[in-house]
Wavefront OBJ file of the C-alpha trace (Angstrom):
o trace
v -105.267 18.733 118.984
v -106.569 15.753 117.478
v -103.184 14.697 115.477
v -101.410 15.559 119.070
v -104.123 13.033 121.011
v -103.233 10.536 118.126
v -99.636 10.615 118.879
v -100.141 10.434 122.314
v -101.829 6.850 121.962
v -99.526 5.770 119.676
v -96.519 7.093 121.996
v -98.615 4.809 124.985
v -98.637 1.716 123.037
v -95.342 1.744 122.209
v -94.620 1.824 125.799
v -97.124 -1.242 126.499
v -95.867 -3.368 123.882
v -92.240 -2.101 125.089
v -92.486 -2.857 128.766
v -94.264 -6.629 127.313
v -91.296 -6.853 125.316
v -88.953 -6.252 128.292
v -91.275 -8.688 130.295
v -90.109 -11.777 127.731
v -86.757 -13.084 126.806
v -86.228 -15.667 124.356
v -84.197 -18.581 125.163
v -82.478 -20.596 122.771
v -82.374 -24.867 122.964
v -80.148 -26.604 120.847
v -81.022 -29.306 118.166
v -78.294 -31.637 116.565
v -78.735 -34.806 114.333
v -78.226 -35.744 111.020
v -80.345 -34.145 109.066
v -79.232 -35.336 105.679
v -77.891 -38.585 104.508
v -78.979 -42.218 104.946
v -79.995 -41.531 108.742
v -81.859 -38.631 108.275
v -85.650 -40.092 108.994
v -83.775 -40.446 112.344
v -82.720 -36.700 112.901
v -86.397 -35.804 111.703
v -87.954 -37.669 114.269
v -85.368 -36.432 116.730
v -86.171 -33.009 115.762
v -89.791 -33.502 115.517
v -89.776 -34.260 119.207
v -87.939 -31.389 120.747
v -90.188 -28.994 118.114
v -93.144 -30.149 119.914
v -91.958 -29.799 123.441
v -90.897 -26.360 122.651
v -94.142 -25.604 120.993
v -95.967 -27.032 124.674
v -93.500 -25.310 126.930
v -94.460 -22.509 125.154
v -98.105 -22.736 125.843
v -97.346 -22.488 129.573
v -96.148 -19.079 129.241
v -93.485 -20.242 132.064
v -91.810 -17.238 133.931
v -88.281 -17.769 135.103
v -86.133 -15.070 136.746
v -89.518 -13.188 136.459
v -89.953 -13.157 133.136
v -91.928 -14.969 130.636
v -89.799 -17.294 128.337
v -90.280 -18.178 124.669
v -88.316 -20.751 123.836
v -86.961 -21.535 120.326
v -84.726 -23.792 118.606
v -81.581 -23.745 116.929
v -81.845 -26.801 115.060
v -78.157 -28.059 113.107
v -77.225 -31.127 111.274
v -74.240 -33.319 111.862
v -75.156 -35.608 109.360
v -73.855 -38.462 111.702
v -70.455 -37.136 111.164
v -68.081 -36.818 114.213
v -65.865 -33.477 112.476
v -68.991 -31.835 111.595
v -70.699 -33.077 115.595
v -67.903 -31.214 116.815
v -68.360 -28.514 114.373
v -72.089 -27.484 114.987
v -71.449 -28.680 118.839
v -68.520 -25.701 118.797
v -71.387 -23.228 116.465
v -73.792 -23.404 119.213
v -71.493 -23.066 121.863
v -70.650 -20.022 120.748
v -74.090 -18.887 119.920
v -74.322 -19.159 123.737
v -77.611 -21.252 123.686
v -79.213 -22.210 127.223
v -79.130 -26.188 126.240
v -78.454 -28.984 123.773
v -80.564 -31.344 123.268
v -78.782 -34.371 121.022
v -76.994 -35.846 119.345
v -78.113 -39.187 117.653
v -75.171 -41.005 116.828
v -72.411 -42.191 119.923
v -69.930 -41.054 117.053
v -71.052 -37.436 117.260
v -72.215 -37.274 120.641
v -69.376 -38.453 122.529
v -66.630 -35.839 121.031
v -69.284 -32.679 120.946
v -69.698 -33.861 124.836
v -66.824 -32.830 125.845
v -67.049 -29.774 123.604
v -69.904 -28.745 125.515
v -68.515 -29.791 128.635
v -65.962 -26.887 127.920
v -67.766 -24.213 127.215
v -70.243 -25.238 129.902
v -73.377 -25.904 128.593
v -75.227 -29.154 129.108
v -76.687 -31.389 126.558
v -79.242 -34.628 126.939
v -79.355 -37.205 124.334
v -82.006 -39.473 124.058
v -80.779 -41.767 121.376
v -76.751 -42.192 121.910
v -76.384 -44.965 123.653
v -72.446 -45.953 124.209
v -71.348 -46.195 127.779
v -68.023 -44.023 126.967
v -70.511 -41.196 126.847
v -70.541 -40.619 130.398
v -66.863 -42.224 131.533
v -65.281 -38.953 131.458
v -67.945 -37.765 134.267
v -68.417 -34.381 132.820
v -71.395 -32.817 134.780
v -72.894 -31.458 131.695
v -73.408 -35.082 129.733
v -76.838 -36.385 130.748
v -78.784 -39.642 128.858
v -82.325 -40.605 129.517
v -82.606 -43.846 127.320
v -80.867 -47.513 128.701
v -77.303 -47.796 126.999
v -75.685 -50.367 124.950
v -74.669 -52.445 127.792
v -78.318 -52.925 128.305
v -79.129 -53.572 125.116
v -76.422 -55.693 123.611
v -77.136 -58.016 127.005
v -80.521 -58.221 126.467
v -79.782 -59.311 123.260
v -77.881 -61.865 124.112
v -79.937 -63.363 126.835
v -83.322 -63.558 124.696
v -81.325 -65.423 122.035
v -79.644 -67.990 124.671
v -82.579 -68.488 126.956
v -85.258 -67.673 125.022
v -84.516 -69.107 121.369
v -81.804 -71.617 122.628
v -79.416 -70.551 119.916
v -75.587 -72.197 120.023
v -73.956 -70.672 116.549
v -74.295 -67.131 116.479
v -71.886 -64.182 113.607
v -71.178 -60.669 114.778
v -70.805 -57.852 112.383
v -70.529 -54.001 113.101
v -70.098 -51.158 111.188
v -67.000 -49.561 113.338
v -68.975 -46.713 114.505
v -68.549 -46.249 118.273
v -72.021 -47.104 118.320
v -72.071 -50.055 116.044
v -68.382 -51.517 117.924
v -69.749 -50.666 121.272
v -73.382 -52.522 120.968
v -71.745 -55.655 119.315
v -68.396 -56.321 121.639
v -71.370 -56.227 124.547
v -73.508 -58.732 122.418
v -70.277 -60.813 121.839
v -69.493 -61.136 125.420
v -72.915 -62.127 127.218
v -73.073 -64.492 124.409
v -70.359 -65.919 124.930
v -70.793 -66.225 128.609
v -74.118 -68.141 128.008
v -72.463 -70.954 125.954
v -72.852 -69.659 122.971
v -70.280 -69.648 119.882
v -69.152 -67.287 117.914
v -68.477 -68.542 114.662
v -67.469 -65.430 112.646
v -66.881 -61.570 113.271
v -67.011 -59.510 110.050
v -66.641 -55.975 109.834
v -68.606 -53.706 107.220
v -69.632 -49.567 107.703
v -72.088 -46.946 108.066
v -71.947 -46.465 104.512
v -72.005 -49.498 102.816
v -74.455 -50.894 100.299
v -73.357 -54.593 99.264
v -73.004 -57.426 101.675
v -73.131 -60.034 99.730
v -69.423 -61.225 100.423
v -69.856 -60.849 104.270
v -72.834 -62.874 104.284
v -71.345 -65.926 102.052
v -68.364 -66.327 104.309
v -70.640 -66.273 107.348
v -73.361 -68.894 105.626
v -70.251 -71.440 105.475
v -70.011 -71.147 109.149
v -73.770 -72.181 109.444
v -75.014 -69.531 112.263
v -78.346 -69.832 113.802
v -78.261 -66.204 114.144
v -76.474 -63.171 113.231
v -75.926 -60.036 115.094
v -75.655 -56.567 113.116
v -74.279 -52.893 115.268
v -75.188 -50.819 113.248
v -78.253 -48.544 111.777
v -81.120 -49.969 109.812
v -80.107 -48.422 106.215
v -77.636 -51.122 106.566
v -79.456 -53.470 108.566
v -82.510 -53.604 105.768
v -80.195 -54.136 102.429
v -78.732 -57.220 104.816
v -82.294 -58.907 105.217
v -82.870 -58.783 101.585
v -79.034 -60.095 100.715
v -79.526 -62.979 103.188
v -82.676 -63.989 101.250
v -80.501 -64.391 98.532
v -77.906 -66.490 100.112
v -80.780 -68.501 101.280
v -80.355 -67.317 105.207
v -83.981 -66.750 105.590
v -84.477 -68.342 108.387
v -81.458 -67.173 110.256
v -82.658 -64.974 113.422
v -80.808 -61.622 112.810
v -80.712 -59.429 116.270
v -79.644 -55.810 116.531
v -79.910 -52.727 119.002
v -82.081 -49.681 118.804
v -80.102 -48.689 115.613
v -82.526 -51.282 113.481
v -85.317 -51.349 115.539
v -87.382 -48.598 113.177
v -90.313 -48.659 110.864
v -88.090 -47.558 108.087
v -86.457 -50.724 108.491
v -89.470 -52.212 106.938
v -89.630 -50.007 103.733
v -85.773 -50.546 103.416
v -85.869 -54.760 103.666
v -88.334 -54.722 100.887
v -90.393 -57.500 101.583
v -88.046 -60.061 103.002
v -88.920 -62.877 104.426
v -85.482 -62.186 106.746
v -87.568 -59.908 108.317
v -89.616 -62.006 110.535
v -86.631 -62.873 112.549
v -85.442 -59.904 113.417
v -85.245 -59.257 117.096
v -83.831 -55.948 118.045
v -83.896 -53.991 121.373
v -84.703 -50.454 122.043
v -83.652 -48.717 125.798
v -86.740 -47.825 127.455
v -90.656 -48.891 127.233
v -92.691 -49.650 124.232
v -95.159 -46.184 123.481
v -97.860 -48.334 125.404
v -95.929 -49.269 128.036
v -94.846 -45.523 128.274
v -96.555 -43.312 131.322
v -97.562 -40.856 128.428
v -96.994 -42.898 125.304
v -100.317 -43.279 123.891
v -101.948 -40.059 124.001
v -98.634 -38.334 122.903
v -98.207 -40.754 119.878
v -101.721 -39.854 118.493
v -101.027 -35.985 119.159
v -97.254 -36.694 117.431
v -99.019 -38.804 114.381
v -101.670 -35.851 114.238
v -98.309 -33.141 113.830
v -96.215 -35.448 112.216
v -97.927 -37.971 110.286
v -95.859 -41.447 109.224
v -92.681 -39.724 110.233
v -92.036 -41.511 113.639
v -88.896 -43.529 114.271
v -87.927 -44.222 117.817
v -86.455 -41.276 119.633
v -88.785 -38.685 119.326
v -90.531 -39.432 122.531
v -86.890 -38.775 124.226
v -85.916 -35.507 122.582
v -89.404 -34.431 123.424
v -88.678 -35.333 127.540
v -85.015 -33.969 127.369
v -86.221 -30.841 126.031
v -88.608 -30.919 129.462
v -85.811 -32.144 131.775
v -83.800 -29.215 130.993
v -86.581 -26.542 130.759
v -87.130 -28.508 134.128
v -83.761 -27.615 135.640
v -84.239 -23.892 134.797
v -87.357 -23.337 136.408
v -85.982 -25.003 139.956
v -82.726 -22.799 139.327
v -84.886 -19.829 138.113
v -82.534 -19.205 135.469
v -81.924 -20.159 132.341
v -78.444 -19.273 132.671
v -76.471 -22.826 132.186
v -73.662 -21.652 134.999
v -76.572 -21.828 137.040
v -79.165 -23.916 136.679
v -76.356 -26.895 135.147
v -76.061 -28.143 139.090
v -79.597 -28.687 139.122
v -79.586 -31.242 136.294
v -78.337 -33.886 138.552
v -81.182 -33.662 141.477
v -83.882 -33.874 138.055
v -86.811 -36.043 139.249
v -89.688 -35.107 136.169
v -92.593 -37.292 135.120
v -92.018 -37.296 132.046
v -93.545 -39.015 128.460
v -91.088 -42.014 128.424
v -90.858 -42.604 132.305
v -89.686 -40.986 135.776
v -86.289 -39.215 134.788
v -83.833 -39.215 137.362
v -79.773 -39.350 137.212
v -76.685 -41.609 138.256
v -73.942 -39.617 139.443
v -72.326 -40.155 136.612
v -75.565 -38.793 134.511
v -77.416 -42.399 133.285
v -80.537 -42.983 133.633
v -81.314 -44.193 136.685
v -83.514 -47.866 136.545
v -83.749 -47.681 132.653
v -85.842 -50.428 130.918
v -85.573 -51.820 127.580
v -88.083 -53.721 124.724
v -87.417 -56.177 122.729
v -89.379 -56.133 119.287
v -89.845 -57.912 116.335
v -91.566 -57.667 113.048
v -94.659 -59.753 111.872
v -97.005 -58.912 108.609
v -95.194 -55.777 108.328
v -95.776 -54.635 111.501
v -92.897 -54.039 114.341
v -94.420 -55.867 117.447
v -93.176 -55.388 121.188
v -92.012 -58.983 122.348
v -91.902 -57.860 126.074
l 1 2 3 4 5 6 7 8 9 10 11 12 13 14 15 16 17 18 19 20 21 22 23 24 25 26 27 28 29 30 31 32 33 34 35 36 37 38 39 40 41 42 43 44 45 46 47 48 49 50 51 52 53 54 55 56 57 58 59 60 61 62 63 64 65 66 67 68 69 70 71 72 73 74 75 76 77 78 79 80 81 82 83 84 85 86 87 88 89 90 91 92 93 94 95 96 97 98 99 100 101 102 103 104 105 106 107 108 109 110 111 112 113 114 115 116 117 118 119 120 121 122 123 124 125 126 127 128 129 130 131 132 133 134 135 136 137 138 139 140 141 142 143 144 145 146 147 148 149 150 151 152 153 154 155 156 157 158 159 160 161 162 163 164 165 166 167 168 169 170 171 172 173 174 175 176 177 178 179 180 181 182 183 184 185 186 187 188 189 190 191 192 193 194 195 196 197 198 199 200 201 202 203 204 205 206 207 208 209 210 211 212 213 214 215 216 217 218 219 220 221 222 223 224 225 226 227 228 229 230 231 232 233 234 235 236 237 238 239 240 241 242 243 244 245 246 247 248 249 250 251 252 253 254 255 256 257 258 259 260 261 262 263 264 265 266 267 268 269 270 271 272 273 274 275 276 277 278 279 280 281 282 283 284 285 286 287 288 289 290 291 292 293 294 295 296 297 298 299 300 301 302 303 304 305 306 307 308 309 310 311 312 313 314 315 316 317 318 319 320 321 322 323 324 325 326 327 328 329 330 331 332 333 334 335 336 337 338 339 340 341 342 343 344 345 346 347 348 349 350 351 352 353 354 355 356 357 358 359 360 361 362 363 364 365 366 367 368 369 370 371 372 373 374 375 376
């Protein structure tokens, strides 16, 4: 009787745990940056952010379609290469995830887009910023940071009307990113009077710069304008030191504008006049920024970058999408990406037809005793 009375229970707690089981479905979110190679303190950072929203979103026990979701995430590294973006884009695609968020680099995220696009699943990056991201108008490409049009302008106009520079060298790196932020620099410039005395070309990869840098120094720039990451960016500061370009002002888009940067440059002196522009509001000037960098510094400690805040909100904007379509089913709640209107860390997220931000703002920075400082 007793053994029979024991099975019993057991047999009614299966059931319980059964029918709790049935109650919650697991939903998968993408994850894609490089997560090895010279830009992976980028794709940790990245990652770092949509871990956390997950982990939050899951505190909220959110129902959807009636039953309570547990998100997790299937994180994959592209290692800021465009054949292995498109690789890992076409790997979750067929793991049938609910949502991307990612990637980092224009060069990956602009072929995985349409990728995505194809097998109908959306994606929002937070850190690729070319405007051929969202030409093709695919209705599953969303971005909620400013893009290089933006920042390459902003650029330009803080070194004509704010520093008064004449003489200015472009380099890039020839990653769509790198191309893409410097032809916009080149143009405002240019359209504000000022000259452009050399364009040099370099890449992603490279190490030495000293031969770049010696045939700009005989065109005696005032400034110099880098596309391209800060691995790069930070081995240029301490060759211009070198070559005795000091106190050349050296500007650059989001790509430089780290803390890393810092570590990489070493201790020069080029450092102090680097200005470099990020799309969106300093953490401060953020609705949320504060008391989410202090819980992110608590989780994460001296692993922030820049885009962490953004993976963390894109995560949201698509979680957001799926509760208003009550499914996390991209076929269906994909339509309600576009009407988005969420509070969110960074600012109020809402979309361009074409999915851009809508309104996006942008901070200029430089760096002073070590320290990256918001200019604006």
């Amino acid at each position: 009787m007793q053994m029979k009375m024991k099975l019993t229970v057991a047999a009614a707690i299966a059931t319980v745990a059964g029918m709790a089981m049935a109650q919650e479905v697991v939903v998968k979110i993408g994850h894609v940056a490089p997560m090895s190679g010279g830009q992976a303190h980028y794709g940790k950072d990245n990652e770092n952010g949509v871990r956390m929203a997950i982990e939050d979103l899951n505190a909220q026990k959110i129902k959807i379609g009636g039953k309570t979701v547990k998100f997790e995430i299937a994180a994959e590294d592209d290692a800021a290469d465009p054949k292995q973006g498109t690789a890992v884009a076409q790997k979750l695609c067929d793991m049938k995830v609910s949502g991307i968020v990612g990637h980092l680099n224009s060069s990956t995220t602009i072929p995985a887009s349409k990728i995505y696009n194809d097998c109908g699943i959306p994606h929002v990056t937070g850190a690729a910023t070319n405007p051929n991201l969202t030409k093709p108008g695919y209705k599953t490409t969303y971005r909620i940071i400013a893009n290089d049009n933006s920042l390459g302008a902003g650029l330009a106009f803080y070194a004509a009307d704010a520093l008064k520079l004449k003489r200015i060298a472009v380099i890039d790196d020839r990653t769509a990113y790198g191309q893409g932020v410097a032809e916009v620099f080149k143009k405002t410039a240019q359209t504000k009077g000022i000259e452009i005395v050399d364009q040099q070309f370099t890449t992603d990869k490279a190490t030495d710069f000293m031969a770049i840098l010696t045939a700009i120094k005989a065109k005696k720039p005032d400034g110099i304008f880098y596309g391209g990451m800060d691995a790069q960016a930070g081995a240029m500061l301490r060759q211009m030191d070198q070559l005795g370009l000091s106190d050349v002002k050296f500007f650059g888009g989001d790509g430089i504008c780290t803390t890393e940067i810092i570590k990489i440059a070493s201790g020069a002196k080029s450092l102090g006049g680097v200005v470099c522009a990020e799309g969106g509001s300093s953490i401060a000037k953020m609705p949320g920024g504060t008391a989410w960098k202090a819980k992110y510094d608590a989780k994460y400690p001296g692993q922030f970058q820049i885009y962490s805040p953004y993976t963390y909100d894109a995560t949201f904007v698509l979680v957001d999408a799926m509760k208003r379509a009550n499914s996390t089913d991209p076929k269906v709640y994909t339509p309600k990406l576009i009407e988005t209107n969420y509070k969110g860390v960074t600012a109020a997220i809402a979309f361009e037809p074409n999915g851009e931000l809508k309104n996006p703002s942008m901070t200029l920075s430089t760096y002073k005793d070590g320290k990256k400082i918001a200019l604006n």
